[in-house]
C-alpha positions in Angstrom: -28.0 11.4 0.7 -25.6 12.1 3.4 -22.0 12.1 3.8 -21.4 12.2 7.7 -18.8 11.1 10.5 -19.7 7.6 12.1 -21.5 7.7 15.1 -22.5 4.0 16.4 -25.6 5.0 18.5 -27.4 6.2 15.0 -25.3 4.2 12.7 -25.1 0.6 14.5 -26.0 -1.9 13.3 -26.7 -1.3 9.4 -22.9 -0.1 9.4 -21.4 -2.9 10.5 -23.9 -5.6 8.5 -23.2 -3.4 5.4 -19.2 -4.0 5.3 -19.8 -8.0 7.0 -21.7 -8.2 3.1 -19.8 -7.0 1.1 -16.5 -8.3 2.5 -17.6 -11.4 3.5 -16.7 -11.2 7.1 -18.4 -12.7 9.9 -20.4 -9.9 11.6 -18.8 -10.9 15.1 -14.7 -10.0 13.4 -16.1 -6.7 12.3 -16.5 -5.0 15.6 -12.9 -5.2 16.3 -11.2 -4.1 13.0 -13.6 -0.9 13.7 -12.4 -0.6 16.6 -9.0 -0.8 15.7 -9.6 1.4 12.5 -10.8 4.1 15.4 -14.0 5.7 15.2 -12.5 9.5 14.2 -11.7 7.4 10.8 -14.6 6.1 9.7 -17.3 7.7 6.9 -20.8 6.7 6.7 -23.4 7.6 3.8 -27.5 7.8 4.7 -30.0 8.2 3.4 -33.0 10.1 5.9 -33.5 6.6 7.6 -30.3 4.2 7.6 -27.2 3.7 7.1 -26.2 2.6 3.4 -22.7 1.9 4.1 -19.0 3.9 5.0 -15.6 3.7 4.2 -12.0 4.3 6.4 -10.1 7.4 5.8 -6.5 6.3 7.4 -4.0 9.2 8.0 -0.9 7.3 6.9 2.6 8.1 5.0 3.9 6.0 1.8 7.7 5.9 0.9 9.2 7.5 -2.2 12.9 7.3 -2.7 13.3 7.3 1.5 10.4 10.9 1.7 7.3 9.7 3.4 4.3 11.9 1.9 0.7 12.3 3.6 -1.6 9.7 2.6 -4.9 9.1 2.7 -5.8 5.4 3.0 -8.8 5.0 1.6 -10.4 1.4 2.8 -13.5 -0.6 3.6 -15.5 1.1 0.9 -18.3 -1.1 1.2 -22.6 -0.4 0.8 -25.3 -2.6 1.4 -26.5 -5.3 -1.2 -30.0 -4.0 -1.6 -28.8 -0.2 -1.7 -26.2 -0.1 -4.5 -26.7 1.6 -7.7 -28.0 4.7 -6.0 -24.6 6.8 -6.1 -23.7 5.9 -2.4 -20.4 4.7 -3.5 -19.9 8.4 -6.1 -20.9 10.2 -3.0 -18.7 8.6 -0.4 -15.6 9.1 -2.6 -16.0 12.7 -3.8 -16.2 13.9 0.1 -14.2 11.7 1.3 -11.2 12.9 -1.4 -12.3 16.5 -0.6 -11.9 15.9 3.4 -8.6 14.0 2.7 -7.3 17.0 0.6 -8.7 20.1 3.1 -6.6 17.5 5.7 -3.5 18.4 3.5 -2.8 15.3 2.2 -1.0 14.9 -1.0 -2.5 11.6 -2.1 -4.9 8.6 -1.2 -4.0 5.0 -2.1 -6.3 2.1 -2.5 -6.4 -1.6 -3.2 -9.7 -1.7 -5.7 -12.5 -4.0 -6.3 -13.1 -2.3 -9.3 -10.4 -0.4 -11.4 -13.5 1.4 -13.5 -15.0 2.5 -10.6 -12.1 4.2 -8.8 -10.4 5.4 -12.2 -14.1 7.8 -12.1 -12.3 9.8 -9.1 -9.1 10.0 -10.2 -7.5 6.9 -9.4 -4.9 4.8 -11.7 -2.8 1.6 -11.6 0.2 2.4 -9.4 2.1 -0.5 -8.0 1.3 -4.0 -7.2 1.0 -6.4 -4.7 2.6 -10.4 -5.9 2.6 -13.9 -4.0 5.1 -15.8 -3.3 4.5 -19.9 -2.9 8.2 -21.3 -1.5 8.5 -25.1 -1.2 9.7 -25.6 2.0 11.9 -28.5 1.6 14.0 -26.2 -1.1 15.1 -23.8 1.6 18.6 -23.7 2.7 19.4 -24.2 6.0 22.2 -21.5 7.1 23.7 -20.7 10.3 21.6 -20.6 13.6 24.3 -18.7 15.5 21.9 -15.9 15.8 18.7 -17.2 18.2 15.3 -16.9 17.0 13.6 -14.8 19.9 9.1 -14.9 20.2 8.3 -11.4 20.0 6.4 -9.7 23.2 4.5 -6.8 23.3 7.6 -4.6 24.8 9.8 -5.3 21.3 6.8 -3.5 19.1 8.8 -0.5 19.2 11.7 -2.3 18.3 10.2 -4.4 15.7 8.9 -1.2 14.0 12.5 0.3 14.0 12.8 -2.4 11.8 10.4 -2.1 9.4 11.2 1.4 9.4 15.1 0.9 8.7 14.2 -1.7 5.8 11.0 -0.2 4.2 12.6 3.6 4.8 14.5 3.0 0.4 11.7 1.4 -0.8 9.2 2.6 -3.6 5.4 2.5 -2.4 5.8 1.0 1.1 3.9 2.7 4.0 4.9 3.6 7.2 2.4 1.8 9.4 0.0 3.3 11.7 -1.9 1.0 14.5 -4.5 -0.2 12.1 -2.1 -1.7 9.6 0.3 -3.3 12.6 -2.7 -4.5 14.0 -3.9 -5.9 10.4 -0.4 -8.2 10.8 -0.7 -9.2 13.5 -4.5 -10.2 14.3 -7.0 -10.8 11.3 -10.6 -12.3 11.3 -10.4 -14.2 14.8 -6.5 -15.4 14.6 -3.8 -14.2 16.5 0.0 -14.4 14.1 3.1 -15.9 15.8 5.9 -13.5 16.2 9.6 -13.6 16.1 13.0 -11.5 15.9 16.4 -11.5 15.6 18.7 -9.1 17.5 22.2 -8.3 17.0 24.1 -6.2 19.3 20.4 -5.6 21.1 18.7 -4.3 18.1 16.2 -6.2 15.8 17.6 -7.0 12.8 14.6 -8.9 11.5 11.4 -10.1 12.5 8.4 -12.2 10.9 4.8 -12.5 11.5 3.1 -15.9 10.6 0.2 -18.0 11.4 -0.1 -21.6 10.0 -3.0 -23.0 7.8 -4.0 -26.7 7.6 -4.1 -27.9 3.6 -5.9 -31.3 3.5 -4.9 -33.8 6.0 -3.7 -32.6 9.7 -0.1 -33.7 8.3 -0.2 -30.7 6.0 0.2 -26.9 6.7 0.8 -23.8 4.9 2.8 -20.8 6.4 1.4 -17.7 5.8 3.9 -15.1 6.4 1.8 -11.7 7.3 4.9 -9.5 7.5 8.7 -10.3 6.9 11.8 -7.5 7.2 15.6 -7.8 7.5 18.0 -5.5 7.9 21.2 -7.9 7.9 22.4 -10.5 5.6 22.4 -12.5 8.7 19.1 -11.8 9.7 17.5 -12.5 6.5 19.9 -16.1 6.0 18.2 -16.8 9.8 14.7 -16.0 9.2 14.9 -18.4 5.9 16.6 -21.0 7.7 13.4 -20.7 10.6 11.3 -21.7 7.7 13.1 -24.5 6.9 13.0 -25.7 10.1 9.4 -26.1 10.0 9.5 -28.6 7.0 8.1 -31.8 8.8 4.6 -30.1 8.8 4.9 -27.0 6.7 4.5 -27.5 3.1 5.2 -24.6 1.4 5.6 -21.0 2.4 3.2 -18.4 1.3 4.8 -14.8 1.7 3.4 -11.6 0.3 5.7 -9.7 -1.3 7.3 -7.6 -4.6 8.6 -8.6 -8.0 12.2 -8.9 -6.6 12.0 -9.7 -3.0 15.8 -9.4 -2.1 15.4 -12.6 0.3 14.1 -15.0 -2.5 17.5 -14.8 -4.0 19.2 -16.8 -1.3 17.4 -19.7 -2.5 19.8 -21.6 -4.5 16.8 -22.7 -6.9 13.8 -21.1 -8.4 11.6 -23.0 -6.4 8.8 -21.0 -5.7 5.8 -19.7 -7.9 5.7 -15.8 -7.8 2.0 -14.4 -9.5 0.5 -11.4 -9.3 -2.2 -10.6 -6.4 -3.4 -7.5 -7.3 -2.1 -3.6 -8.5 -2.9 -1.1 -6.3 -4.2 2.4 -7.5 -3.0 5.7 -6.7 -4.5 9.1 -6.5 -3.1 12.7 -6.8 -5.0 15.1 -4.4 -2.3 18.0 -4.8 -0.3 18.2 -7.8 2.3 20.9 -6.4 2.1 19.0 -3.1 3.1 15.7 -4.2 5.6 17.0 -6.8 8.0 18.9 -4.7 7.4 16.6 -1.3 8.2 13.2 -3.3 11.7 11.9 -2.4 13.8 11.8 -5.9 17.3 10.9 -7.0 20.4 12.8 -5.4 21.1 12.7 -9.2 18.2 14.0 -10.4 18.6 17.5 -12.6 16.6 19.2 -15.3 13.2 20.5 -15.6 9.8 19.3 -17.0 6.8 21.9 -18.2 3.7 20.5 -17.6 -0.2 20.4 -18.5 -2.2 18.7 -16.1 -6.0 18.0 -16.0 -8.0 16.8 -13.4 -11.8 16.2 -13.1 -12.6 16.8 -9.5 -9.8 19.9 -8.2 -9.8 22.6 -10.7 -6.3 24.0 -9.4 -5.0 20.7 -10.7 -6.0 21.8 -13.5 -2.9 23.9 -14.7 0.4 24.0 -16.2 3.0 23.5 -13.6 7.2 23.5 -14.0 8.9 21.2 -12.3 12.4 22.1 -11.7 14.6 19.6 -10.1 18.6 20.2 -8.8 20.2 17.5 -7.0 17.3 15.6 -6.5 15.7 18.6 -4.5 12.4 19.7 -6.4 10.7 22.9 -6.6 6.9 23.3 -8.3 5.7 26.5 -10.1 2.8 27.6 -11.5 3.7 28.4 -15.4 5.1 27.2 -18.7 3.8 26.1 -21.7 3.0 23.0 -20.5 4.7 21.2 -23.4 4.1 17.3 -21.5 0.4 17.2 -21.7 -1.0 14.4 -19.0 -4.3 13.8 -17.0 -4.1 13.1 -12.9 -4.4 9.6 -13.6 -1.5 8.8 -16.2 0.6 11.2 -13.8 -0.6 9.0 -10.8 1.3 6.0 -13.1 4.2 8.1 -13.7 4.6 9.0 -10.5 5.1 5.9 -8.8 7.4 4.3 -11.3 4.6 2.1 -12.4 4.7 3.3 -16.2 7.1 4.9 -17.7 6.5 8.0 -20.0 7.1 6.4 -23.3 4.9 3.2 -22.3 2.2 6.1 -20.9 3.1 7.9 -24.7 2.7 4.8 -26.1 -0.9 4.2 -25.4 -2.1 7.7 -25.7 -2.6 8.9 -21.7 1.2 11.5 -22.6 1.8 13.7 -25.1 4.9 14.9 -25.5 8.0 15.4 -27.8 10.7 12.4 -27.6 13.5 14.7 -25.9 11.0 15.4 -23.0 9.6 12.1 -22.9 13.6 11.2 -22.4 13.7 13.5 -19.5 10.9 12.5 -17.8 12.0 9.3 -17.9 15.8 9.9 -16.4 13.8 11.9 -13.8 10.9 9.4 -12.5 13.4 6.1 -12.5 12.4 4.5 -10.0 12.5 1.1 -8.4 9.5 -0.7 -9.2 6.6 0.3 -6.6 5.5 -2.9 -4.2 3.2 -3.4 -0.9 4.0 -5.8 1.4 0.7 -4.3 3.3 -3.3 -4.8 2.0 -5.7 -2.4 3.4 
């Protein structure tokens, strides 16, 4: 078996039948998202003769406490039906976490089709992605002194100063590289409606949407690809846009977090919120990660660590993590009294556990007045993804 860059004259056109099965996407919408994935980023496994499948490699960024770290996004893991089980999928992931590390990237994030699976290289639970269902009729309508503008291909820029300004204090959010813009805003053969607000010439907040027929032609369903806001204004606008499409549009479906700020200017709870799925994280670089992750301005005192990882052996140490003023530094040493694998730190990381729930079920050992510390120091808001890869 062979781990190898794509190259469509040898690879074409097992490649792109292998991820049309086993995503489930028409073979002529692949061609385009590979395309827009760019060739440079794509992995393929063979055998001597074909093509058993590949996988994306996205150089990206993800938000911790306003830092953006290096991240590999790791997507379109996919091999052919009648070539699974062969250790395609094992081999794909060890080199591709290998090339993603050697590219000095401190971690690689995942949405999984199997937790098992990915948990085998490192991977673990690390934030979630929930969905939102808003009855349209139940949302306000507030002032439309601000104008609702269609968004052009010259406001991209500007739109993306947006997301920037709004995702920039977030916990897990990416900063977006063509791909996942062009994920929002074309997917499988349909082109999303755009549009912004601007105050004092700069977008304040924008949405991305395209409309779905439910039943009869007299029903539809928004589906809201990408929402920010920057303004109270903006965000009382955008929500009163919605409402304005209530003669056709049913309910509002809106991908989103536990606590989406704009959900709280309804003056009901009329909306179902339920859980989509949780993303997985993976540490590739222990000191990396550590002492590059943004952290409270607040954030003093120092945690000795003893980490283990399967696949890099230097992971595989005792490490002290010293923080002043929410400025980290990482040294090799200690006596390594909080004992933790690369997955449970992956959790702990992220602000998706805690270290007394990680304590709890055995993946942290540790005395209660370090468990207390490491607690103070990971607080965190609770890590969402308004983007699926």
């Amino acid at each position: 078996m062979h781990y190898l860059p794509y190259d469509p004259t040898r690879d074409e056109p097992q490649f792109t039948e292998a991820q049309a099965a086993a995503f489930d996407v028409a073979i002529e919408h692949m061609q385009p998202v590979i395309e827009n994935a760019g060739i440079d980023n794509i992995r393929v496994v063979r055998d001597e003769s074909t093509c058993a499948g590949g996988l994306f490699i996205l150089p990206i960024a993800q938000q911790w406490h306003g830092r953006s770290l290096p991240t590999a996004c790791i997507a379109a893991v996919g091999v052919a039906p009648h070539m699974r089980a062969r250790g395609f999928a094992g081999l794909m992931m060890r080199e591709a976490l290998r090339e993603a590390r050697g590219q000095g990237m401190a971690l690689s994030t995942l949405y999984p089709a199997s937790v098992s699976l990915y948990r085998k290289f490192g991977y673990e639970l690390a934030g979630s992605r929930f969905h939102a269902i808003i009855e349209t009729a139940s949302i306000p309508q507030f002032s439309r002194v601000l104008n609702v503008l269609p968004l052009t291909t010259a406001d991209e820029a500007d739109v993306d100063s947006c997301y920037q300004r709004w995702s920039a204090e977030s916990h897990g959010q990416v900063c977006r590289n063509r791909y996942l813009w062009r994920q929002i805003q074309h997917r499988r053969g349909q082109d999303a409606l755009g549009f912004c607000i601007r105050e004092e010439g700069d977008v304040t907040g924008y949405l991305y949407y395209r409309q779905q027929r439910i039943g009869d032609v007299h029903h539809q369903r928004m589906i809201i690809t990408d929402i920010a806001y920057t303004t109270a204004a903006a965000a009382r606008r955008l929500l009163t846009f919605m409402a304005d499409h209530r003669s056709l549009v049913r309910d509002i479906f809106l991908p989103t977090g536990p606590n989406e700020p704009i959900l709280s200017l309804l003056p009901e709870q009329s909306y179902e919120l339920s859980l989509y799925v949780h993303w997985m994280t993976r540490i590739l670089d222990v000191p990396a990660a550590l002492s590059q992750r943004g952290w409270p301005a607040t954030a003093n005192g120092e945690l000795q660590l003893a980490i283990t990882d399967d696949l890099f052996d230097d992971n595989t140490n005792r490490f002290i993590l010293s923080l002043k003023d929410g400025v980290a530094i990482v040294e090799p040493g200690g006596d390594g009294r909080i004992q933790l694998d690369v997955r449970a730190l992956a959790s702990l990381y992220t602000g998706y556990a805690s270290a007394r729930h990680l304590a709890t079920i055995g993946k942290l050992t540790a005395d209660a007045a370090d468990i207390a510390i490491a607690d103070t120091l990971f607080t965190s808001p609770y890590p969402w993804m308004r983007d699926q890869f």
